[in-house]
Backbone bond lengths (Angstrom), bond angles and torsions (degrees), N, CA, C in turn:
res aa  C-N    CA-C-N  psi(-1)  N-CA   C-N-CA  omega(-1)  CA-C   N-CA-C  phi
1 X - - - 1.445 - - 1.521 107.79 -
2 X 1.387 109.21 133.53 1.508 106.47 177.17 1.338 106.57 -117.59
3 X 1.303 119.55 133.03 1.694 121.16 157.73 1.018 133.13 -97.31
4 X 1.175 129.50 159.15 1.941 139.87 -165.09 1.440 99.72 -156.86
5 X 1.537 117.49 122.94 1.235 111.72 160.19 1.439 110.45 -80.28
6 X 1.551 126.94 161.20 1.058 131.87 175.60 1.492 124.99 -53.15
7 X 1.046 105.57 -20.48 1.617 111.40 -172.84 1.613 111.48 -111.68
8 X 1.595 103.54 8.07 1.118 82.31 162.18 2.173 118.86 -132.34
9 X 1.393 113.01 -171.43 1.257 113.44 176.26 1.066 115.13 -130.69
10 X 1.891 119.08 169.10 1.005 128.92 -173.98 1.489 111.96 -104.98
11 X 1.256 130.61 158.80 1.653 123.88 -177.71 1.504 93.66 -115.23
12 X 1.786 116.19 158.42 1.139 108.19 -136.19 1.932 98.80 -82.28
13 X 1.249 97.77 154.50 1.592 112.74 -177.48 1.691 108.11 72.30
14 X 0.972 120.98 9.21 1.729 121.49 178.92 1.773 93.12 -59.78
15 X 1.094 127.77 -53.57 1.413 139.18 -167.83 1.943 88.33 -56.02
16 X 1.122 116.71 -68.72 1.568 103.53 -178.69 1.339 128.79 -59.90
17 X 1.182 121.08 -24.62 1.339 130.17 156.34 1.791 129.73 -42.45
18 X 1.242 79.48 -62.51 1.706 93.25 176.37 1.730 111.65 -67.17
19 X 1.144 104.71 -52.49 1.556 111.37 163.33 1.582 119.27 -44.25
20 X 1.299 109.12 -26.45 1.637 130.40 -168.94 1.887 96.30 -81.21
21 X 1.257 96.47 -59.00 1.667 101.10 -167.03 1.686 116.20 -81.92
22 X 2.027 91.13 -20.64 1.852 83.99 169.66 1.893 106.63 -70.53
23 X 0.776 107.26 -39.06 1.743 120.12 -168.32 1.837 88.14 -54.11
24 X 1.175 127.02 -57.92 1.540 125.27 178.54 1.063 131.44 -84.48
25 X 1.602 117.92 3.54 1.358 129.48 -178.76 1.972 94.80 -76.70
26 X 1.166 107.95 170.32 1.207 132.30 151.62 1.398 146.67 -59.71
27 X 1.362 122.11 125.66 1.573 95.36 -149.66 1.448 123.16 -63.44
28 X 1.114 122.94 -19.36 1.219 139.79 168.71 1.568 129.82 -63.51
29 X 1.738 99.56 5.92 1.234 104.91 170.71 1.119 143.26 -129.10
30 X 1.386 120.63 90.06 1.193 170.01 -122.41 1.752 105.72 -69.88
31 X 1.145 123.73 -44.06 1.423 128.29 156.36 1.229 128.57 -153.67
32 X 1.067 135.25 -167.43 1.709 139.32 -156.86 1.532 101.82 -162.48
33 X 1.083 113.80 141.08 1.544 126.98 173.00 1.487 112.86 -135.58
34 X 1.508 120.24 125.70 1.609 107.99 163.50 1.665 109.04 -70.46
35 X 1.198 104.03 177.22 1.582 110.48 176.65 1.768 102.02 -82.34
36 X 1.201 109.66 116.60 1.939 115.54 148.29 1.474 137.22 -54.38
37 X 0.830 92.82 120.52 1.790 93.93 -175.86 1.196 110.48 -130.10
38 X 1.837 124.99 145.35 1.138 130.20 -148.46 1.919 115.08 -81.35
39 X 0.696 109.16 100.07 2.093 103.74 -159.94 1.419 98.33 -42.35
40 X 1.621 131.67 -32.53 1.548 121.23 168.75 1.613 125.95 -74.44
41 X 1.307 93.26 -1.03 1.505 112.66 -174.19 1.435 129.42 -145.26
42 X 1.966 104.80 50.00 1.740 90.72 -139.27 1.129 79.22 -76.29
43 X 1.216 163.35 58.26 1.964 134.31 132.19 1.867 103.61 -88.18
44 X 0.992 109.02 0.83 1.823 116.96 -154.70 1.898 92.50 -97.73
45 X 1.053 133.57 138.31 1.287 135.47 144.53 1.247 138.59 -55.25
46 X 0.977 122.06 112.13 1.899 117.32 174.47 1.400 107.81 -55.81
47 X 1.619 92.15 -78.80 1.559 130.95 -169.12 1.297 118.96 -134.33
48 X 1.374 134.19 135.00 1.452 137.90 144.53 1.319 111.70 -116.39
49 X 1.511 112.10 52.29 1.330 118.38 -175.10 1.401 132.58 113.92
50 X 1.112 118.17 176.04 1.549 121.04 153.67 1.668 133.06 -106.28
51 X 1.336 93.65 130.82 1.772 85.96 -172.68 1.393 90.26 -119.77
52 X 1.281 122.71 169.75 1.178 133.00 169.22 1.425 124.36 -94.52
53 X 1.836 119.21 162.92 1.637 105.84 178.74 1.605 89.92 -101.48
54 X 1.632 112.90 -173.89 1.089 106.76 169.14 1.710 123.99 -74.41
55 X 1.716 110.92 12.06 1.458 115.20 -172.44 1.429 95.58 -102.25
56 X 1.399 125.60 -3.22 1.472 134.64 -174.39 1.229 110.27 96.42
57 X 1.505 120.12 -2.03 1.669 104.57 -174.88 1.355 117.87 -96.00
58 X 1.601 102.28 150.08 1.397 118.36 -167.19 1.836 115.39 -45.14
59 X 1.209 138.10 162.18 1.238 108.45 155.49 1.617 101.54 -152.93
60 X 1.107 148.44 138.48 1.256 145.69 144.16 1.656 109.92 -3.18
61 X 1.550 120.27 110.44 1.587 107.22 155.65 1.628 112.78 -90.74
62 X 1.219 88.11 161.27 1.285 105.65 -166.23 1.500 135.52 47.35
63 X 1.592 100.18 10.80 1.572 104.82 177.54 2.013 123.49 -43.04
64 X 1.293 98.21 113.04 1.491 104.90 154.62 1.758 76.92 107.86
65 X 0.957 158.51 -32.04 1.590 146.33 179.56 0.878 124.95 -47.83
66 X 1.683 126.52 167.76 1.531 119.80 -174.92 1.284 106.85 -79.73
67 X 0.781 148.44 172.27 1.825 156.23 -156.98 1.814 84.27 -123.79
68 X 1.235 83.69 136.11 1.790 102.24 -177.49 1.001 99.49 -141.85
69 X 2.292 114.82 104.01 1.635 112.77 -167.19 1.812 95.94 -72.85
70 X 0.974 112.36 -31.98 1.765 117.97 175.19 1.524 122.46 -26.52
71 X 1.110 94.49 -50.15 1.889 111.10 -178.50 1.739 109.12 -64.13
72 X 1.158 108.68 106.11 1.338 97.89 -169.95 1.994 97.40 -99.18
73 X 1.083 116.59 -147.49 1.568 122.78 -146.49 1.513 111.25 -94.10
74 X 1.253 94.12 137.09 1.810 107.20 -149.31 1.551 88.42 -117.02
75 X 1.114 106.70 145.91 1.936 117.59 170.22 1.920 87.34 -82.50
76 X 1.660 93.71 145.98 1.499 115.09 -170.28 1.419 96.49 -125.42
77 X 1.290 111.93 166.26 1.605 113.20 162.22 2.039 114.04 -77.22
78 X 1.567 96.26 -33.12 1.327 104.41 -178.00 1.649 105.44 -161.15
79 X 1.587 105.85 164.17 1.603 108.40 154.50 1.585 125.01 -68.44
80 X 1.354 100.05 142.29 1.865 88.28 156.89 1.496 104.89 -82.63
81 X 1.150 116.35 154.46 1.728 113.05 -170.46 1.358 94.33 -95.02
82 X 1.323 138.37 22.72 1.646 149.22 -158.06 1.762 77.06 -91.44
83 X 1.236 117.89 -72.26 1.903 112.79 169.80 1.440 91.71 -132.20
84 X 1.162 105.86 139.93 1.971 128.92 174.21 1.347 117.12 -157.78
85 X 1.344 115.19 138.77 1.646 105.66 171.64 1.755 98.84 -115.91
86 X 1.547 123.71 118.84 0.963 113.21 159.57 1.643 144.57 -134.03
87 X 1.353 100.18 155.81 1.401 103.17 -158.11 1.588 128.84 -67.12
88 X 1.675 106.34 111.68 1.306 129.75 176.61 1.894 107.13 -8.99
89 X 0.935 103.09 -77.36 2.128 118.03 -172.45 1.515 84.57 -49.15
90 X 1.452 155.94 -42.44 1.476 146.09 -148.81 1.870 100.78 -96.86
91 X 1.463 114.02 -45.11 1.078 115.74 -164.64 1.598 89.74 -84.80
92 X 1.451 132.75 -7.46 1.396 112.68 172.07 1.555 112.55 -74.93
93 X 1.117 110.01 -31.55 1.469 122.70 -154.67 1.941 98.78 -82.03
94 X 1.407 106.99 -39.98 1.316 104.63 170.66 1.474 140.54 -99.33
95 X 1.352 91.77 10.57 1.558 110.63 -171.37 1.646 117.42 -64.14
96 X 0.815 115.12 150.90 1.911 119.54 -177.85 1.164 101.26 -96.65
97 X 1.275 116.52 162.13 1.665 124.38 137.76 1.332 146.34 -15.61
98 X 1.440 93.45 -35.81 1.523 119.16 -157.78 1.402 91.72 -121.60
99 X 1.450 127.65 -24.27 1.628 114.21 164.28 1.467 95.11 134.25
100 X 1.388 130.30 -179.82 1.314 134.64 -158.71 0.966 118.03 -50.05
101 X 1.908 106.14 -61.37 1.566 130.03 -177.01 1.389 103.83 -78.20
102 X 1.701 106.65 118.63 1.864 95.07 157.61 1.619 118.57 -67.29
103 X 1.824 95.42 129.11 1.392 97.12 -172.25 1.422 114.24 -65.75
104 X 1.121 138.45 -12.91 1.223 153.84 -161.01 1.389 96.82 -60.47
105 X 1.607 123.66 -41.54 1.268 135.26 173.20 1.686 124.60 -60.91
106 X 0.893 134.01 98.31 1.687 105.85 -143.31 1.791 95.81 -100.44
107 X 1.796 105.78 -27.43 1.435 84.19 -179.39 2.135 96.14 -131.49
108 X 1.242 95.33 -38.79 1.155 113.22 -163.09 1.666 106.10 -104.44
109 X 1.399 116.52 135.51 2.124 132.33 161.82 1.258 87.54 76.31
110 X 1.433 138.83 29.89 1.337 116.02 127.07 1.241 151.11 -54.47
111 X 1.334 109.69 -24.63 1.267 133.94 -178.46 1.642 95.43 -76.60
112 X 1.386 103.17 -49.65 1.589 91.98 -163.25 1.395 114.44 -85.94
113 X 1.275 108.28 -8.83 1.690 112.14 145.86 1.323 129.03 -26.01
114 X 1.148 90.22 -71.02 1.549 144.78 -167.08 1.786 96.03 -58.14
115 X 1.846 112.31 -41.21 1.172 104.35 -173.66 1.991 107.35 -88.25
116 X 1.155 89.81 -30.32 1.730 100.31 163.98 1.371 122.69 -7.80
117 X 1.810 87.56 -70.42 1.623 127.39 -142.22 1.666 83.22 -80.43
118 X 1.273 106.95 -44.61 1.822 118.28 -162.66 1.697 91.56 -63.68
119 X 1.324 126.02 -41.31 1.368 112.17 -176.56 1.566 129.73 -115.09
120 X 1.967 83.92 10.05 2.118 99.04 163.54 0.978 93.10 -130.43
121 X 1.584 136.05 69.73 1.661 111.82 172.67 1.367 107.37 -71.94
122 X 1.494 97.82 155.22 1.788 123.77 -165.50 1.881 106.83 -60.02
């Protein structure tokens, strides 16, 4: 399953890429995110993920930094679901009732729910 928020885009071949590194990732790895960058600020970082604080909450890495195409692919705690591709066998195992995302979340820490569940499944 791949996600896209509405407001944002892909640069060209990002979609084959990710498809490229899920196919060679490990089975144990559960999703992939490209890095986000701000469209009013594309040298600026959104997201390269989610890391955690020490209170458990999700937070933007690297938010607001210069984008460094050099830095290649870092283990995360989770995707931001802002863009994520994730893997079918992980989202079975943690899936709800109600479907991947707990709706309870209406806009925001679903994802990092989501990364929770991926590394406490129920």
């Amino acid at each position: 399953m791949f996600t896209l928020n509405n407001d944002a885009a892909l640069v060209k071949g990002a979609a084959a890429e990710l498809t490229r590194l899920a196919h060679e990732a490990a089975a144990d790895v559960g999703m992939i995110q490209p890095t986000l960058l701000f469209k009013s600020r594309p040298h600026h970082v959104n997201t390269k993920g989610i890391a955690l604080t020490r209170l458990g909450w999700g937070v933007d890495r690297g938010f607001g930094t210069l984008f460094d195409a050099s830095e290649g692919p870092r283990e995360i705690f989770c995707a931001s679901a802002g863009a994520a591709l994730y893997r079918r066998s992980m989202l079975d195992q943690v899936a709800l009732v109600s479907g991947v995302f707990d709706r309870t979340f209406f806009m925001y820490f679903e994802d990092t729910d989501l990364g929770w569940l991926e590394s406490h499944p129920l």
